[in-house]
N, C-alpha and C positions, 0 to 999 in steps of 0.2 A: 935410548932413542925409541924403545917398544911405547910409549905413550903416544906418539902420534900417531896411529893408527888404531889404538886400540877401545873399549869398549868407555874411558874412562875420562873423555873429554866430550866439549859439545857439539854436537855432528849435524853440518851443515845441509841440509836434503835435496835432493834434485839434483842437478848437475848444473845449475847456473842460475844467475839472479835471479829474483821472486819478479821486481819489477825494475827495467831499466833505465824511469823515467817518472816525473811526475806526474801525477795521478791526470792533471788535465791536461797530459799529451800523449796520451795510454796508444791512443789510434795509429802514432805515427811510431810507435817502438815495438820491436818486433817480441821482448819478452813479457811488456806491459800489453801489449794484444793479445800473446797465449795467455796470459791470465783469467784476463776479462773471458775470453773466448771460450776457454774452460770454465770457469762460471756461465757461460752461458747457453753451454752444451750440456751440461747436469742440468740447467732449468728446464731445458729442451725435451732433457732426457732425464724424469727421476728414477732412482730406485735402478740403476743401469748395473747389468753386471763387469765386474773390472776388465773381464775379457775380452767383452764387447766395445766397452768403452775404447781400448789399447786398438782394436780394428778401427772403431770410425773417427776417432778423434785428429788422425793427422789429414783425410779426407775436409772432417767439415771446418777446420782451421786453414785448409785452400782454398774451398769455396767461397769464404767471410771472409778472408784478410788476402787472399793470394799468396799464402807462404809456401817456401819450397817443400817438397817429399824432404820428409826427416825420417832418417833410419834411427836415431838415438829410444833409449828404452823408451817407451810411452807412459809407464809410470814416474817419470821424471817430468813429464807434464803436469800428475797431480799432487803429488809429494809434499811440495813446499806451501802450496793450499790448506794440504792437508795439518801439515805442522802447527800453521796458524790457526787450523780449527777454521777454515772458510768453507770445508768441506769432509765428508768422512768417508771412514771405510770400515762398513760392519757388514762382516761376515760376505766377504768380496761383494758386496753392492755400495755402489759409490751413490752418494747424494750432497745436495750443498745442504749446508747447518744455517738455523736462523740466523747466523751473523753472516755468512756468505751471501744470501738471499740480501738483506739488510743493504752488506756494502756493493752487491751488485745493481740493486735500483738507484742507491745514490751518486753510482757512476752516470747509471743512464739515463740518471735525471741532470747529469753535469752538476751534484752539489760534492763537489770536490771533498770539499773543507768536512761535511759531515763523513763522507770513505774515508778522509785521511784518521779521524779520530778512530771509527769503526775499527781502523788498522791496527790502531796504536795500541787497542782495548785488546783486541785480540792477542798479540804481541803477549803486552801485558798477564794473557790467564793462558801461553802459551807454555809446554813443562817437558821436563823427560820425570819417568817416560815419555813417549811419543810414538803413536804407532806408525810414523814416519818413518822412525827412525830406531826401529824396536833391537836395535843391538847394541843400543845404551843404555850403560847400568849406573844410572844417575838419577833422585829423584829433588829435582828444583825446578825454578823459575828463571831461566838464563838471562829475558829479556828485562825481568825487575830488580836484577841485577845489576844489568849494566844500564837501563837506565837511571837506577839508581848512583851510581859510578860516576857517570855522566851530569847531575845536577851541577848547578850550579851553586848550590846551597852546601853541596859537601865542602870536607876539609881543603880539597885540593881544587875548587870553583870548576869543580867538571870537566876538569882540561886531562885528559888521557891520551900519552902517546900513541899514533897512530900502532906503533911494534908493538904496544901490550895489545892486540889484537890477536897478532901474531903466534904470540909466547905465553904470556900471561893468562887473558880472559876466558878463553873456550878450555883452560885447564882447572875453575871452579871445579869442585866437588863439594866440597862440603862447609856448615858453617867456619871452620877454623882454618878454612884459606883468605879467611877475608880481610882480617887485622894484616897477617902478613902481605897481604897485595896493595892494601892500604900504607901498609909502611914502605914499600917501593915507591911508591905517588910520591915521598917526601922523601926519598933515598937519592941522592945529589950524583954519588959514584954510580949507583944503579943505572939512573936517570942519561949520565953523561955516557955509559955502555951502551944504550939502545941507539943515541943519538950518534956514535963514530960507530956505528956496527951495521951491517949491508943485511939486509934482506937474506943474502947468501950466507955471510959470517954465522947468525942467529939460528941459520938453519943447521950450520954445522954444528954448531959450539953449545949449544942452550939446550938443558936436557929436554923443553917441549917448545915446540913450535909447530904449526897447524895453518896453513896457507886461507882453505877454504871458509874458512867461520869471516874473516874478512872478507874476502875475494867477493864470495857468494851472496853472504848476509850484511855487512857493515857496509858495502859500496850499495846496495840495493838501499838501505837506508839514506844514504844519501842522495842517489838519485831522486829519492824522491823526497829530499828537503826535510829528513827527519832527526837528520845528523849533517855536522858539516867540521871538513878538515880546517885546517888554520895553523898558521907558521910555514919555515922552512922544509921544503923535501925530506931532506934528513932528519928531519925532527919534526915532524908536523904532530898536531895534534888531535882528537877528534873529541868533539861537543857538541852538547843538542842545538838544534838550530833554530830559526826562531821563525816564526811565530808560533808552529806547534809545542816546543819547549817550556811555555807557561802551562798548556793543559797536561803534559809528560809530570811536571814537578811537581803540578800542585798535587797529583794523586802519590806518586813515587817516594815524594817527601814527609807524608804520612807513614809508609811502609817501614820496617825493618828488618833489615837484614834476617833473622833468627823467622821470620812470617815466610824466607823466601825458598827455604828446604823443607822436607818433608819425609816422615820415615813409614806410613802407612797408607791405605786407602781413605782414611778416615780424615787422616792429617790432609791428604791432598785437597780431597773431596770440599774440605772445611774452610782448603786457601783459594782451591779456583778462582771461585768467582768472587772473594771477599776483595772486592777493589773500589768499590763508592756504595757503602751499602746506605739504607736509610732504616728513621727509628720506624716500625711497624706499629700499625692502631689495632691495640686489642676488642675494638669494636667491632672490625671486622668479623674477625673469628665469632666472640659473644652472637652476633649475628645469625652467622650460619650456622651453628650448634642449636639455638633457639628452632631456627627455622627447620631444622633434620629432624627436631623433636629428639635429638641425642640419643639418634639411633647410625650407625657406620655405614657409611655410603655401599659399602660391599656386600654387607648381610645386615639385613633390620633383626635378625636374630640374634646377632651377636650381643650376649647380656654381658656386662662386666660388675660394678657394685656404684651402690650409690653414692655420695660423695657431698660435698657441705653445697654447694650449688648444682648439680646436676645430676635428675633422677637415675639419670644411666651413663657412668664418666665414657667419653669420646674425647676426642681432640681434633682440634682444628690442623689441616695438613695443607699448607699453599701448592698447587701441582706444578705449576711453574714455581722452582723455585726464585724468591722476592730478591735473590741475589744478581738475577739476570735485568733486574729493571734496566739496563743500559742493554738490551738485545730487543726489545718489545718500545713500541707507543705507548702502549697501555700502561698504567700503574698496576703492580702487580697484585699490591698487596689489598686486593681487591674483594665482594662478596662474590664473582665470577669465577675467582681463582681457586680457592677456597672449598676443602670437602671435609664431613666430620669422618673420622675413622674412629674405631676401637683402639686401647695402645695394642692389641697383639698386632693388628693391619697396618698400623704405623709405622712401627718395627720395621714390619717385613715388604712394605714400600721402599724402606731406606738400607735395610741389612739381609733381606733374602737373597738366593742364589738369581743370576740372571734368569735365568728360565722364569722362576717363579715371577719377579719383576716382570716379564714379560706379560704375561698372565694376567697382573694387576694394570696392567699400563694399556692393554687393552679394554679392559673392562669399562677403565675411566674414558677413552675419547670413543665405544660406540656409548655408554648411559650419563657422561655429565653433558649435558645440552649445553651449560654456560661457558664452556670450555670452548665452543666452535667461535667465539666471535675474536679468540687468538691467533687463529688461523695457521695450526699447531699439526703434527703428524706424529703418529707413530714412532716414526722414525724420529721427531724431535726428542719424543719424552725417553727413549732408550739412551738418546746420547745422554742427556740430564741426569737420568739414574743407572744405568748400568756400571757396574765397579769393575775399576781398573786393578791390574794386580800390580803393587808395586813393589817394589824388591829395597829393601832398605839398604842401604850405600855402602861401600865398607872404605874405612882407611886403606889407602893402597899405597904404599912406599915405592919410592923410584931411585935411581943410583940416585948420588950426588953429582954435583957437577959444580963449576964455579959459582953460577948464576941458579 
């Protein structure tokens, strides 16, 4: 029974649904209002300290909506935000991320349909780690997991007991839970145990079982039309729902499974955001190399050696990276975007310590001028480049038990 609780399943954040409603009834739902209203208490307030924030946040959530005084932690206001990357937390100052920003004007423009994908994308390049949830020692992608689970194109048309929520799902670890979970989907006796078996039974009897990964996160999904149950009580099922289900598949059904874990920073770095990438034009780059005179954006000093095209090798470095086209208007892969570096600066863009990262990340948004028309922070390009530390996973063995 020490697995449900412990560092080695997938941990639900905050203390209760994300949203408890569809996106275009946000106003009249009291968890779909702290949302919103948390997004838009960080736009109020950037760069806030978490300390400060945990003081004004249950004040200015009365003021705006009329909600009652809430004693519960105040960090379970930003948490599940935060998990989905609508919002972060570096080095106790909370701010929204360009995809928070993104899905909070599409609210308040009322384009529904554009927040719900925003959501889904997030979802999607959402991971443990997770500094939500930093006492899980897991490095995957839980929600392209079970969207993927969830297709209709898989072997079993997406129809997944509501109890593998339960029991099942939020106990992923690693690639080689996955054939096995797959063959429960088509296991008849398996199948026919979840179905005579109580919510109660499963919690005694099943060596894991984990209440909140559904409660919190799979009912929040459905509330807001992302998912939807089907069948009897005792056997219900849960599958994507539609009409967001055609945009879920057609990316998810691409992906596989072995793309959805990760044992490095490199590996993660690599998976984030690879979810609709496009082919890049080496024109661009050709471009602003010519135009630098193939000298490094950081030092015109920097010499490196000549090379069969170009008197002094540099290389073309996108600053946003071209992976986030689905967070920006702009096309990324742009002569705007775009700076020559040296390979030693290149490097150490992509591979130095944060500190030193820091250092470079300043230099670009006060001296590249075509950068401003991104409307791009500091703070954005740290979360983009800053390396997470990731702890590579371990087999962990658990009693046996029937199930």
């Amino acid at each position: 029974m020490g697995r449900r609780t412990n560092q080695y399943r997938w941990q639900a954040p905050g203390n209760g649904r994300l949203f408890d409603s569809r996106l275009k009834d946000w106003e009249n739902n009291l968890m779909s209002q702290r949302c919103v209203g948390v997004l838009q208490f960080l736009e109020d307030n950037p760069l806030i300290e978490k300390e400060l924030f945990e003081v004004e946040i249950a004040p200015y959530l009365e003021r705006r909506f009329g909600h009652q005084p809430n004693d519960s932690i105040k960090a379970h206001f930003y948490r599940p935000l935060e998990f989905i990357g609508f919002m972060r937390n570096m080095d106790d100052l909370l701010s929204l991320s360009i995809d928070g920003k993104n899905f909070l004007n599409a609210m308040l423009d009322e384009d529904y349909d554009s927040a719900l994908e925003s959501y889904v994308l997030q979802l999607l390049k959402a991971s443990y780690p997770n500094h939500a949830t930093d006492d899980i020692d897991l490095a995957l992608f839980p929600f392209r997991i079970m969207f993927k689970l969830l297709s209709k194109n898989s072997p079993h048309n997406g129809e997944v007991p509501k109890k593998m929520f339960y029991t099942d799902i939020p106990f992923i670890i690693n690639l080689s839970d996955i054939n096995p979970l797959l063959n429960k989907l088509s296991d008849t006796h398996y199948l026919y145990y979840l179905e005579h078996s109580s919510l109660k039974d499963l919690k005694l009897n099943s060596k894991n079982f984990y209440e909140k990964w559904y409660i919190w996160v799979v009912a929040s999904l459905r509330e807001m039309n992302i998912v939807e149950e089907t069948g009897r009580k005792s056997n219900s099922t849960v599958r994507l729902a539609s009409p967001i289900d055609e945009f879920i598949e057609g990316i998810v059904d691409k992906m596989h499974y072995e793309d959805m874990f990760f044992e490095s920073s490199k590996d993660y770095s690599d998976l984030k955001n690879n979810i609709r990438c496009k082919p890049r034009n080496p024109n661009v780059i050709q471009t602003v190399l010519e135009d630098s005179e193939y000298s490094c954006f950081f030092d015109k000093t920097h010499i490196t050696f000549e090379s069969y095209n170009r008197p002094n090798y540099v290389e073309g470095h996108h600053v946003i990276p071209v992976a986030l086209n689905d967070s920006f208007d702009e096309e990324l892969d742009c002569e705007d975007n775009v700076i020559a570096l040296c390979p030693n600066c290149h490097k150490a863009i992509h591979y130095a310590t944060n500190e030193h990262k820091e250092d470079l990340l300043k230099y670009i948004i006060d001296n590249d001028v075509n950068l401003s028309r991104f409307d791009i922070t500091l703070e954005d390009l740290k979360e983009f480049y800053f390396t997470r530390n990731v702890k590579v996973t371990k087999t962990i063995e658990f009693k046996s038990s029937k199930f």
